[in-house]
Predicted model as a PDB file, atoms N, CA, C, CB and O in Angstrom, pLDDT in the B-factor column:
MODEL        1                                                                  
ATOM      1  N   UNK A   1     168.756  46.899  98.424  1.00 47.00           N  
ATOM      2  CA  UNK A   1     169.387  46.772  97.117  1.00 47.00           C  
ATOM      3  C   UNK A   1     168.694  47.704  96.126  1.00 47.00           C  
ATOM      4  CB  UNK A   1     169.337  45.303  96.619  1.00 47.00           C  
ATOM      5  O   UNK A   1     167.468  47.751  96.033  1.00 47.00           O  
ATOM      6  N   UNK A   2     169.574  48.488  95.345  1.00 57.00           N  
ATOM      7  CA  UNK A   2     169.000  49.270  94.462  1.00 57.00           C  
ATOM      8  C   UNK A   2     168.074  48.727  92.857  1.00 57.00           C  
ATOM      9  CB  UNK A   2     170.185  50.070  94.225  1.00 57.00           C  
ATOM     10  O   UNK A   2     168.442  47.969  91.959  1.00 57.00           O  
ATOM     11  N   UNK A   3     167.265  49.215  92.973  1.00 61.00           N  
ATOM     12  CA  UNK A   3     166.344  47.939  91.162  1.00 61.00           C  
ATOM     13  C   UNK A   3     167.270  48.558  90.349  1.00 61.00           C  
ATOM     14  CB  UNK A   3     164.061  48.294  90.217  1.00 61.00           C  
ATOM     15  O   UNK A   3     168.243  49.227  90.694  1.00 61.00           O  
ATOM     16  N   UNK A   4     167.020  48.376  89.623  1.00 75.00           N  
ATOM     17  CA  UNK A   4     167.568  48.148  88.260  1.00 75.00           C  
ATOM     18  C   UNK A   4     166.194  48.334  87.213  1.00 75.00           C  
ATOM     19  CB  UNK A   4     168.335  46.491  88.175  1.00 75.00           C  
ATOM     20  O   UNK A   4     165.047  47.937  87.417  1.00 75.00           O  
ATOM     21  N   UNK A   5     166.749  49.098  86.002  1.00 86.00           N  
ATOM     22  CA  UNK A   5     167.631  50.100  85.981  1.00 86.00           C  
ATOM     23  C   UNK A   5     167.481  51.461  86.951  1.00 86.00           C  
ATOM     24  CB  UNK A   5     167.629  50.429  84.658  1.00 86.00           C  
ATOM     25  O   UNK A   5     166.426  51.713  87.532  1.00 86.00           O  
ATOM     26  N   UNK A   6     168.611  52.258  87.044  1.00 96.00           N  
ATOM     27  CA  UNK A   6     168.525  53.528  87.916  1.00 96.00           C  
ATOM     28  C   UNK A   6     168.247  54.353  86.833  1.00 96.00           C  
ATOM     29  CB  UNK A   6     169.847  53.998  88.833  1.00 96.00           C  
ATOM     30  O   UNK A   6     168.359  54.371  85.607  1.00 96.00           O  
ATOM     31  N   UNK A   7     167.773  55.142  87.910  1.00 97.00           N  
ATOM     32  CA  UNK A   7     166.705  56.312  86.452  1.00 97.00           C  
ATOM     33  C   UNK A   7     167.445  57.866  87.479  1.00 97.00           C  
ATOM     34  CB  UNK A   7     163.677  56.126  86.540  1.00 97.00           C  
ATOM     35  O   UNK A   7     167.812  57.978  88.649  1.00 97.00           O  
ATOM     36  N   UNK A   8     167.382  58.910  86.210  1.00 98.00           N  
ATOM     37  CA  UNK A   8     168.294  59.601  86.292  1.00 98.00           C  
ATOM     38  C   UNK A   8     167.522  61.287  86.136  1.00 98.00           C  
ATOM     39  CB  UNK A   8     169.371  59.036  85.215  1.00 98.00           C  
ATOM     40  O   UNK A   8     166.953  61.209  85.047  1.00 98.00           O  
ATOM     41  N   UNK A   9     167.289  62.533  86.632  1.00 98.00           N  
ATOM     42  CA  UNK A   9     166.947  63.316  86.380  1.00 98.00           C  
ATOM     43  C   UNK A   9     167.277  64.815  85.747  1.00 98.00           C  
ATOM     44  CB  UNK A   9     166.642  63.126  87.029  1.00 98.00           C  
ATOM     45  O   UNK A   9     167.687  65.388  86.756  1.00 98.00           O  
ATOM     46  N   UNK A  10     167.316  65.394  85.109  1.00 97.00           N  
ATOM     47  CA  UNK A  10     168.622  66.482  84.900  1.00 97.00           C  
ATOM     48  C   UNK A  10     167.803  68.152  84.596  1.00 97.00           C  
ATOM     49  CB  UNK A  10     169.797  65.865  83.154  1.00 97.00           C  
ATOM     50  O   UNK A  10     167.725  68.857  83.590  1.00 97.00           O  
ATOM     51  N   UNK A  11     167.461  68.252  85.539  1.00 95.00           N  
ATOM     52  CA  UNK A  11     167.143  70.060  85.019  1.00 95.00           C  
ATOM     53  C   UNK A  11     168.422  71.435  84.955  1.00 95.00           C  
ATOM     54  CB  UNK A  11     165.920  70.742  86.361  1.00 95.00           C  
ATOM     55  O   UNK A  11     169.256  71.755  85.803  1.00 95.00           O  
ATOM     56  N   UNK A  12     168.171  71.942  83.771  1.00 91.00           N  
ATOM     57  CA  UNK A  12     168.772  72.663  83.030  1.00 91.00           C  
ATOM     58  C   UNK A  12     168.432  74.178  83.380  1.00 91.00           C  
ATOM     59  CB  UNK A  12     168.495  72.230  81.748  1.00 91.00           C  
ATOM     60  O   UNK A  12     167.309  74.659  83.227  1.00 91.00           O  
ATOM     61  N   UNK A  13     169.583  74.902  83.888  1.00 85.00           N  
ATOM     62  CA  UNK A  13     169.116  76.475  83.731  1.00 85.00           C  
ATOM     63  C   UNK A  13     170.441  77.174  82.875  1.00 85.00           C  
ATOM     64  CB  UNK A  13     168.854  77.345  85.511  1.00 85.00           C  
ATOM     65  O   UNK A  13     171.614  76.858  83.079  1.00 85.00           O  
ATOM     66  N   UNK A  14     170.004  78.145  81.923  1.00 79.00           N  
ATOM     67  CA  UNK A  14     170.546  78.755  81.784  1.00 79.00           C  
ATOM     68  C   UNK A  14     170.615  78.957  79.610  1.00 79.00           C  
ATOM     69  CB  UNK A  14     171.573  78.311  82.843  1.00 79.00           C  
ATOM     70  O   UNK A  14     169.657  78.893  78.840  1.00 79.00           O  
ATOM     71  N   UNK A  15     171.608  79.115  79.380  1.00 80.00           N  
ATOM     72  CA  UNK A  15     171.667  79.400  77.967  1.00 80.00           C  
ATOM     73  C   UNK A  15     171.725  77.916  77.129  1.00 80.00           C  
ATOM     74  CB  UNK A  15     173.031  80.383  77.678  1.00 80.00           C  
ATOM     75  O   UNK A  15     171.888  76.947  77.872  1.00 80.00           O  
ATOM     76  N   UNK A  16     171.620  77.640  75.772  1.00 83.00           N  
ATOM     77  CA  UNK A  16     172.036  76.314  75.084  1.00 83.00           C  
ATOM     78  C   UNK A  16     173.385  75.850  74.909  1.00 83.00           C  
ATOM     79  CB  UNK A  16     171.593  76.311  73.857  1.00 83.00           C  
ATOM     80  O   UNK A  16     173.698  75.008  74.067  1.00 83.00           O  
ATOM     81  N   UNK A  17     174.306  76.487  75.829  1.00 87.00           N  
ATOM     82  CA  UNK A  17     175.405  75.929  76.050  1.00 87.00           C  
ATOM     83  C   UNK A  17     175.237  74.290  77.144  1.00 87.00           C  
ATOM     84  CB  UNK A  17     176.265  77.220  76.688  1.00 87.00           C  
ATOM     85  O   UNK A  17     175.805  73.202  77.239  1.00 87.00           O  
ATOM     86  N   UNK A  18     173.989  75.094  77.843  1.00 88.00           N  
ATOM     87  CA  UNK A  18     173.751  74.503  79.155  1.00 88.00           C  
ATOM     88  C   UNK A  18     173.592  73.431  78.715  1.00 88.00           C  
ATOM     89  CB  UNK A  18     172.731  74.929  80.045  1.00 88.00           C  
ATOM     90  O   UNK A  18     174.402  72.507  78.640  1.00 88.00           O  
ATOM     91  N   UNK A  19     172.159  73.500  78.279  1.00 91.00           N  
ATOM     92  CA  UNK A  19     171.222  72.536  77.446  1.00 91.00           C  
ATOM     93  C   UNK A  19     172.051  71.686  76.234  1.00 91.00           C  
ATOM     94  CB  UNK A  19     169.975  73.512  76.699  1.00 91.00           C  
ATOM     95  O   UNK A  19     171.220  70.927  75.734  1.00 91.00           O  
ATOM     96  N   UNK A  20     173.301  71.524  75.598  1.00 93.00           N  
ATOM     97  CA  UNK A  20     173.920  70.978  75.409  1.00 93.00           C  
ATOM     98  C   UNK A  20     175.048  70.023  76.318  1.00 93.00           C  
ATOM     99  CB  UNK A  20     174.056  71.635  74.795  1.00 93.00           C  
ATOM    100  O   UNK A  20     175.607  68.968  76.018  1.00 93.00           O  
ATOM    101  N   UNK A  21     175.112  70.750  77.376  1.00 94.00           N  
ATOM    102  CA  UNK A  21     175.711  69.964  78.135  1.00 94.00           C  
ATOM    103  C   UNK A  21     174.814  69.133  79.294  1.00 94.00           C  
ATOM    104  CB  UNK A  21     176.699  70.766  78.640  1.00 94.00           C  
ATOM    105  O   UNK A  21     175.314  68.200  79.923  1.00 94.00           O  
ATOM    106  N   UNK A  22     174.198  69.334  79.385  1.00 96.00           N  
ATOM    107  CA  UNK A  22     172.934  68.744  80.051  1.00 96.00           C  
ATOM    108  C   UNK A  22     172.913  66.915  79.049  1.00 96.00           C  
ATOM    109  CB  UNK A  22     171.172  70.144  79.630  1.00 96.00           C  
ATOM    110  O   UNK A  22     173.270  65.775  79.349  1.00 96.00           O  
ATOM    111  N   UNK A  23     172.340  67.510  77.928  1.00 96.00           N  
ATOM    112  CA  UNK A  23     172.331  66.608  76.974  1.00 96.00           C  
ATOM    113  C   UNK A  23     173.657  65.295  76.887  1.00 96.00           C  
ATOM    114  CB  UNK A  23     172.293  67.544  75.775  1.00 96.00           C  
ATOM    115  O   UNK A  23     173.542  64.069  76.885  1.00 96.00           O  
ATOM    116  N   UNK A  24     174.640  66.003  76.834  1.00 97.00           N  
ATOM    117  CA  UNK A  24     176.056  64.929  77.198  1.00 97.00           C  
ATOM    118  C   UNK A  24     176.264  64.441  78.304  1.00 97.00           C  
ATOM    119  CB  UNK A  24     177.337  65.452  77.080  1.00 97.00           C  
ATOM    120  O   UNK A  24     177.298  63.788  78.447  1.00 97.00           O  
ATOM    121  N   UNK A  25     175.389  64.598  79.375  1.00 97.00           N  
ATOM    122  CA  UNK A  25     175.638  64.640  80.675  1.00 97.00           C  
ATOM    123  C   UNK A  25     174.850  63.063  80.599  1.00 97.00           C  
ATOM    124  CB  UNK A  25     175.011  66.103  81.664  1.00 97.00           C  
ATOM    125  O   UNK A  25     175.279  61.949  80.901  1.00 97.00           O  
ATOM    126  N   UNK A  26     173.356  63.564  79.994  1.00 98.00           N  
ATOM    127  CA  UNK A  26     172.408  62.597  79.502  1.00 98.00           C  
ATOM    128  C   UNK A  26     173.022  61.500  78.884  1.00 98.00           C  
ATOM    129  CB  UNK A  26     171.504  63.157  78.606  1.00 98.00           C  
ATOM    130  O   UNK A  26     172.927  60.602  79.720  1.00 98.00           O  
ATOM    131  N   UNK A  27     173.659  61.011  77.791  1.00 98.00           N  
ATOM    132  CA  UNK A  27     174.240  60.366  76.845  1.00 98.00           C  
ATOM    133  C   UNK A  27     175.137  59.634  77.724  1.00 98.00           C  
ATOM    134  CB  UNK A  27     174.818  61.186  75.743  1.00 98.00           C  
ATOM    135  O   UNK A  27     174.991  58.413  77.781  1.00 98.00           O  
ATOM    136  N   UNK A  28     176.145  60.258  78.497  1.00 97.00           N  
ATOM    137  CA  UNK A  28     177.509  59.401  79.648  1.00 97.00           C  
ATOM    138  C   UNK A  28     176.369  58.618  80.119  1.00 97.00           C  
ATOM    139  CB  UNK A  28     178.611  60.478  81.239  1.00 97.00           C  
ATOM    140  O   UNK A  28     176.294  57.474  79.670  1.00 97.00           O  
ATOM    141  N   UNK A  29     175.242  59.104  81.136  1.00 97.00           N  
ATOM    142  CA  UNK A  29     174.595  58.073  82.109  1.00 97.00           C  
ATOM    143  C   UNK A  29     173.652  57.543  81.781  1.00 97.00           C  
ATOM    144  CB  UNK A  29     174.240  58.433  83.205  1.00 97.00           C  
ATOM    145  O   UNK A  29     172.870  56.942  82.518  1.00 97.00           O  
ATOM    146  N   UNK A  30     173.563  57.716  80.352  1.00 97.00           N  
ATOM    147  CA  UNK A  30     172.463  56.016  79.708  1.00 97.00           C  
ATOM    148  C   UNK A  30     173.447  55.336  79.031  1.00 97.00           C  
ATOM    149  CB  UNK A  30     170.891  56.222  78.297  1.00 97.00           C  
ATOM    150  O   UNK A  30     173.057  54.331  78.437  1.00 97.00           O  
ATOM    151  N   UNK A  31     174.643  55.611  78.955  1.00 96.00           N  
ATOM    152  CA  UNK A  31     175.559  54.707  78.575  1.00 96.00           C  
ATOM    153  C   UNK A  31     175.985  54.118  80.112  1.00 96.00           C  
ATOM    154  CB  UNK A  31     176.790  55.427  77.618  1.00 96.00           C  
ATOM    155  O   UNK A  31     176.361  52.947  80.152  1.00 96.00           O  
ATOM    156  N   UNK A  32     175.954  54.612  80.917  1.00 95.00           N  
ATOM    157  CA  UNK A  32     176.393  53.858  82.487  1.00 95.00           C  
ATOM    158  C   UNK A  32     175.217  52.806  82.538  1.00 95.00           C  
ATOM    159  CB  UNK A  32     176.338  55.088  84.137  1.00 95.00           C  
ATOM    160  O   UNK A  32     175.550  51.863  83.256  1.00 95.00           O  
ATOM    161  N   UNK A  33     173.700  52.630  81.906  1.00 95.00           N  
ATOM    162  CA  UNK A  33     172.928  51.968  82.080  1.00 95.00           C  
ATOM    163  C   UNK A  33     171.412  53.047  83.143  1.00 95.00           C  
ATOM    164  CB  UNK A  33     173.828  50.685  82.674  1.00 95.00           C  
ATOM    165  O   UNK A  33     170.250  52.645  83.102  1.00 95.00           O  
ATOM    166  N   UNK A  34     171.735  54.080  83.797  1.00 97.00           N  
ATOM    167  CA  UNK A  34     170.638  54.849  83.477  1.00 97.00           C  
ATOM    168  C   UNK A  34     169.715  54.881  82.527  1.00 97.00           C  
ATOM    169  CB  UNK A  34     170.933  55.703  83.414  1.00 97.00           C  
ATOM    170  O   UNK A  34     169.964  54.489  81.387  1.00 97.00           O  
ATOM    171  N   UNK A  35     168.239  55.472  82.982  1.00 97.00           N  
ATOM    172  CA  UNK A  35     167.597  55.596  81.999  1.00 97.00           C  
ATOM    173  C   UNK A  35     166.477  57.004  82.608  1.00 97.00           C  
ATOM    174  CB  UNK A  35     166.988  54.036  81.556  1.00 97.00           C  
ATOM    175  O   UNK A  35     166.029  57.100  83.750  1.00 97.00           O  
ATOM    176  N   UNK A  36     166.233  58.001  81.408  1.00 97.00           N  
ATOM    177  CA  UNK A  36     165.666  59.276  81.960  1.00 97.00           C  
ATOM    178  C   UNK A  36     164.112  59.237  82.770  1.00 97.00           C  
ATOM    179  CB  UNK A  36     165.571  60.252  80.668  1.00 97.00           C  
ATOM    180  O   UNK A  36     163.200  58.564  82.292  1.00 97.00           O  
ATOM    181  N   UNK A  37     163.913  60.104  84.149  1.00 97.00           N  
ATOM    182  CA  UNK A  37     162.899  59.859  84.665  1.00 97.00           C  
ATOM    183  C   UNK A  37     162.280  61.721  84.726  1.00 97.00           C  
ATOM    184  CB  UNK A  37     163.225  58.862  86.114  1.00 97.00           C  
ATOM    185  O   UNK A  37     162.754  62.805  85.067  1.00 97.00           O  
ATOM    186  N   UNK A  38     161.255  61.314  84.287  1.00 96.00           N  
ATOM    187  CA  UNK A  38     159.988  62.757  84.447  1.00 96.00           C  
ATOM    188  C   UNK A  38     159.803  63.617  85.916  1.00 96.00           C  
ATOM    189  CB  UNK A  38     158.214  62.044  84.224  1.00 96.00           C  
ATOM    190  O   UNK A  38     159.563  64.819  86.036  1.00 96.00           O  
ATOM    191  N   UNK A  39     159.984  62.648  86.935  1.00 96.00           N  
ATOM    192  CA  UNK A  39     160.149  63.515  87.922  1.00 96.00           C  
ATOM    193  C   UNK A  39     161.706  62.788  89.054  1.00 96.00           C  
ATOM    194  CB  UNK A  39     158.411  63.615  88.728  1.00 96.00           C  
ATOM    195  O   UNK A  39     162.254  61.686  89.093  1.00 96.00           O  
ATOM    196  N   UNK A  40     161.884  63.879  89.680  1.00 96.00           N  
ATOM    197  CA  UNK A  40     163.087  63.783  90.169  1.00 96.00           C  
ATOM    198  C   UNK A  40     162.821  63.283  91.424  1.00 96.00           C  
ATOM    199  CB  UNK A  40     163.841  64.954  90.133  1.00 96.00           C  
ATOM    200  O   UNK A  40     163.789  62.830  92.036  1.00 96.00           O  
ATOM    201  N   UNK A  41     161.531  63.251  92.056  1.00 97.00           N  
ATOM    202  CA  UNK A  41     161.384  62.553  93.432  1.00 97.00           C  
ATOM    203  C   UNK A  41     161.765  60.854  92.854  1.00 97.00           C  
ATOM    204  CB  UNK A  41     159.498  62.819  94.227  1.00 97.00           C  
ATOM    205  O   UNK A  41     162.471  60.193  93.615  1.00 97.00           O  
ATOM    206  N   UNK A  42     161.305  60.198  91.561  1.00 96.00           N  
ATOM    207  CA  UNK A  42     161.832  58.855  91.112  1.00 96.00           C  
ATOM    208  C   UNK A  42     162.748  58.827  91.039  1.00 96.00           C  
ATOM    209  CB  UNK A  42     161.587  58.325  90.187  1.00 96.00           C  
ATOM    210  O   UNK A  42     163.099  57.655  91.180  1.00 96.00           O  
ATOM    211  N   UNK A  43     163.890  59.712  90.815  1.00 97.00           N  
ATOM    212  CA  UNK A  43     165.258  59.492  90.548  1.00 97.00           C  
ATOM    213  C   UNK A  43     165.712  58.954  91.492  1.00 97.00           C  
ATOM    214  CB  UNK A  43     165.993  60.482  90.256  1.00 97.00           C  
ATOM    215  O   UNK A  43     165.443  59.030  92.691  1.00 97.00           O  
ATOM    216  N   UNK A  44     166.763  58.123  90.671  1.00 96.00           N  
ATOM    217  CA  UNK A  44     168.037  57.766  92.130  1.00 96.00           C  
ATOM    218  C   UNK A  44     169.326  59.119  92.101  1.00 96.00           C  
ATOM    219  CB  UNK A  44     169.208  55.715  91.702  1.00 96.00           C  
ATOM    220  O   UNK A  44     169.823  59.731  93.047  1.00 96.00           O  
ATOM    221  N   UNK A  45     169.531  59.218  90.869  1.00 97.00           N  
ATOM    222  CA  UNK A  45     170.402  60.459  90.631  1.00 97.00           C  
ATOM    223  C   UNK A  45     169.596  62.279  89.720  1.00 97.00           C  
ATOM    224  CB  UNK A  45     171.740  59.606  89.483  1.00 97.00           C  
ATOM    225  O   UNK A  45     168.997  62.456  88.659  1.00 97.00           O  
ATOM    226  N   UNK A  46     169.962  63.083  90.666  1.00 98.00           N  
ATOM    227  CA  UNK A  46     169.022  64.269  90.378  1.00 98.00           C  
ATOM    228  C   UNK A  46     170.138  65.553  89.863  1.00 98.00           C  
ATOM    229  CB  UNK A  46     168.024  64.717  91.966  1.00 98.00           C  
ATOM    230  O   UNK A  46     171.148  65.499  90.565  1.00 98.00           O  
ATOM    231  N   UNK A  47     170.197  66.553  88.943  1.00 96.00           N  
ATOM    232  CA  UNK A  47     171.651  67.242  88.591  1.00 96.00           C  
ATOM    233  C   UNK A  47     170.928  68.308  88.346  1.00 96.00           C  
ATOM    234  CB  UNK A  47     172.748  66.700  87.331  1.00 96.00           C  
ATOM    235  O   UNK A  47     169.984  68.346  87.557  1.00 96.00           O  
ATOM    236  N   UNK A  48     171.366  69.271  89.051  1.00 92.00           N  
ATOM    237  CA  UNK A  48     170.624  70.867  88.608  1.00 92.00           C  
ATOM    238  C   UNK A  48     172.384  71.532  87.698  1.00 92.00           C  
ATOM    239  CB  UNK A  48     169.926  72.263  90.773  1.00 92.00           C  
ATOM    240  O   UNK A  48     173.514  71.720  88.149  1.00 92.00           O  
ATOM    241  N   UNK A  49     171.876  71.669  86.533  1.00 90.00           N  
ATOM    242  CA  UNK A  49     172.989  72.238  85.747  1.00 90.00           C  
ATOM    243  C   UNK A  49     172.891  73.553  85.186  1.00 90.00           C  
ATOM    244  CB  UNK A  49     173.257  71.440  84.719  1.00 90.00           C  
ATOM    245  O   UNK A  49     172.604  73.873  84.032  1.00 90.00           O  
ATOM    246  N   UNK A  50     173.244  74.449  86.432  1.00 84.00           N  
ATOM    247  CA  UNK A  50     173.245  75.902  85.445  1.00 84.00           C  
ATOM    248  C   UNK A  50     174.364  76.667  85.117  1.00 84.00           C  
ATOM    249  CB  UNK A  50     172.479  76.957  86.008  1.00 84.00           C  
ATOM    250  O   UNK A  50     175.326  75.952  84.837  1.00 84.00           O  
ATOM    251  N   UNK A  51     174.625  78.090  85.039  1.00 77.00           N  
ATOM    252  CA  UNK A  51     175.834  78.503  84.257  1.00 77.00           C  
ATOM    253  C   UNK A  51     176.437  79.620  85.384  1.00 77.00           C  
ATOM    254  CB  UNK A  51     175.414  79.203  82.562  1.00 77.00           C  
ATOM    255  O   UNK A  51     175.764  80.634  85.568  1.00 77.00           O  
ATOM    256  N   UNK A  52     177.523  79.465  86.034  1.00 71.00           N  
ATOM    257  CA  UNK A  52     178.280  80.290  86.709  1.00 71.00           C  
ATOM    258  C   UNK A  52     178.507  81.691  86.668  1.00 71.00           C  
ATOM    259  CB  UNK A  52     179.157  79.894  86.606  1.00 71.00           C  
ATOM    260  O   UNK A  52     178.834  82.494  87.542  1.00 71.00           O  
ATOM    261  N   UNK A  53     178.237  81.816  85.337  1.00 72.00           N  
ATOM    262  CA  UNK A  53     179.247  83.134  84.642  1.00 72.00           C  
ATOM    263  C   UNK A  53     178.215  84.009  84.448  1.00 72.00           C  
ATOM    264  CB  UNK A  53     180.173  82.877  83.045  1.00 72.00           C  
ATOM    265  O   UNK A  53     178.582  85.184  84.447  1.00 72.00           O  
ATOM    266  N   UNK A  54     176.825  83.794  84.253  1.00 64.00           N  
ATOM    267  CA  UNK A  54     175.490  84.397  83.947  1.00 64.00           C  
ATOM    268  C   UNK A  54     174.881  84.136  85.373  1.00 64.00           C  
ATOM    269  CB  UNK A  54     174.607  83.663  82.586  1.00 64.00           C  
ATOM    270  O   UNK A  54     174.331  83.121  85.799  1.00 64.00           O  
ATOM    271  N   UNK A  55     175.197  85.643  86.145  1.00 63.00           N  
ATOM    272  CA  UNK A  55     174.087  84.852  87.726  1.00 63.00           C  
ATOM    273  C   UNK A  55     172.871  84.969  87.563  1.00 63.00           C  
ATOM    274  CB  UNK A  55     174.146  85.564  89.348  1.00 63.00           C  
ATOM    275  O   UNK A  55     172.237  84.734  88.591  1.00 63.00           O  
ATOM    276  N   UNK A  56     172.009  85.355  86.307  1.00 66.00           N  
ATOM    277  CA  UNK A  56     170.771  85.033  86.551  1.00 66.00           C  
ATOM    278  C   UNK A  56     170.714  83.993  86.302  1.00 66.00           C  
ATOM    279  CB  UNK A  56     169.904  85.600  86.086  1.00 66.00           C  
ATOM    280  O   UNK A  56     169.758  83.580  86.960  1.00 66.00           O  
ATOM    281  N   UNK A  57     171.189  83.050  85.648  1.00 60.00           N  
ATOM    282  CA  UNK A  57     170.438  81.600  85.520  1.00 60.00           C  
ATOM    283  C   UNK A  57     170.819  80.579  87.171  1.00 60.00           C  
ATOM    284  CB  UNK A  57     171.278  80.634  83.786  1.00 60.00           C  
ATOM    285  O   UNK A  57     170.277  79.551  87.576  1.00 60.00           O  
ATOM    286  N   UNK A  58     171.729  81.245  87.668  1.00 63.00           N  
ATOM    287  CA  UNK A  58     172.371  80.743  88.826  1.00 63.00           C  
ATOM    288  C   UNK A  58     170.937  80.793  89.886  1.00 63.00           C  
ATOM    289  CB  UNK A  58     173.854  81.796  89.312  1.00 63.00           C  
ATOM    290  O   UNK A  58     170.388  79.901  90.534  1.00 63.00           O  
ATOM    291  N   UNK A  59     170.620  82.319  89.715  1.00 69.00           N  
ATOM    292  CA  UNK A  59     169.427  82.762  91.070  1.00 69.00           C  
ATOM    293  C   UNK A  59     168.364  81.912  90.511  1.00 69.00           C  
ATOM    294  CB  UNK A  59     168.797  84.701  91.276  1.00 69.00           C  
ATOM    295  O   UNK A  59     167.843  81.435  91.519  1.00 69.00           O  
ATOM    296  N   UNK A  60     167.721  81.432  89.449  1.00 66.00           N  
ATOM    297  CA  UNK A  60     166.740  81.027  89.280  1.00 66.00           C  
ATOM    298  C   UNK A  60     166.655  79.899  90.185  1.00 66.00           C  
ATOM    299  CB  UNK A  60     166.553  80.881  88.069  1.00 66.00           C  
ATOM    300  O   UNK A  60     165.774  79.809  91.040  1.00 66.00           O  
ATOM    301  N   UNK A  61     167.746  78.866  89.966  1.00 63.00           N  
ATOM    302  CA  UNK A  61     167.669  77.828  90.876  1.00 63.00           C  
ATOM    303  C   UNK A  61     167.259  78.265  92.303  1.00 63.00           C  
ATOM    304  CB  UNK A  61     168.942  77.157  90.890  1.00 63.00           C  
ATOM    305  O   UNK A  61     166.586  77.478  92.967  1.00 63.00           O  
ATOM    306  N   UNK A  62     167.624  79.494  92.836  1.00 63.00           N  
ATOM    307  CA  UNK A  62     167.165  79.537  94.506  1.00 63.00           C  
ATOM    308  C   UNK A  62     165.673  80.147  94.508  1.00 63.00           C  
ATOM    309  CB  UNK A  62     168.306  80.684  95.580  1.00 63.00           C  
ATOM    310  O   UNK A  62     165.070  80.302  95.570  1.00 63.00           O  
TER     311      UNK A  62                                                      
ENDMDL                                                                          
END                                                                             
């Protein structure tokens, strides 16, 4: 059985478009009852959010 609450991780690449949406991404899943965790090995849910259209922020992730 999963504890309660689920804790949630979200790293961000790319421009402050990102980092705004990162942020709303944040806001939906502490409204689901999430709550933010410092490292992502604690997470139950982990989100690498970068930007398609700019492939350097894409390569950073690899």
């Amino acid at each position: 059985m999963t504890e309660f609450p689920r804790r949630y991780h979200i790293t961000t690449f790319g421009c402050q478009m990102n980092k705004a949406d990162s942020e709303r991404m944040a806001g939906i899943l502490e409204d689901m009852g999430f709550q933010w965790s410092d490292s992502p090995e604690q997470a139950d849910l982990v989100l690498y959010n970068t930007c398609t259209i700019r492939d350097n922020a894409e390569q950073k992730v690899y």
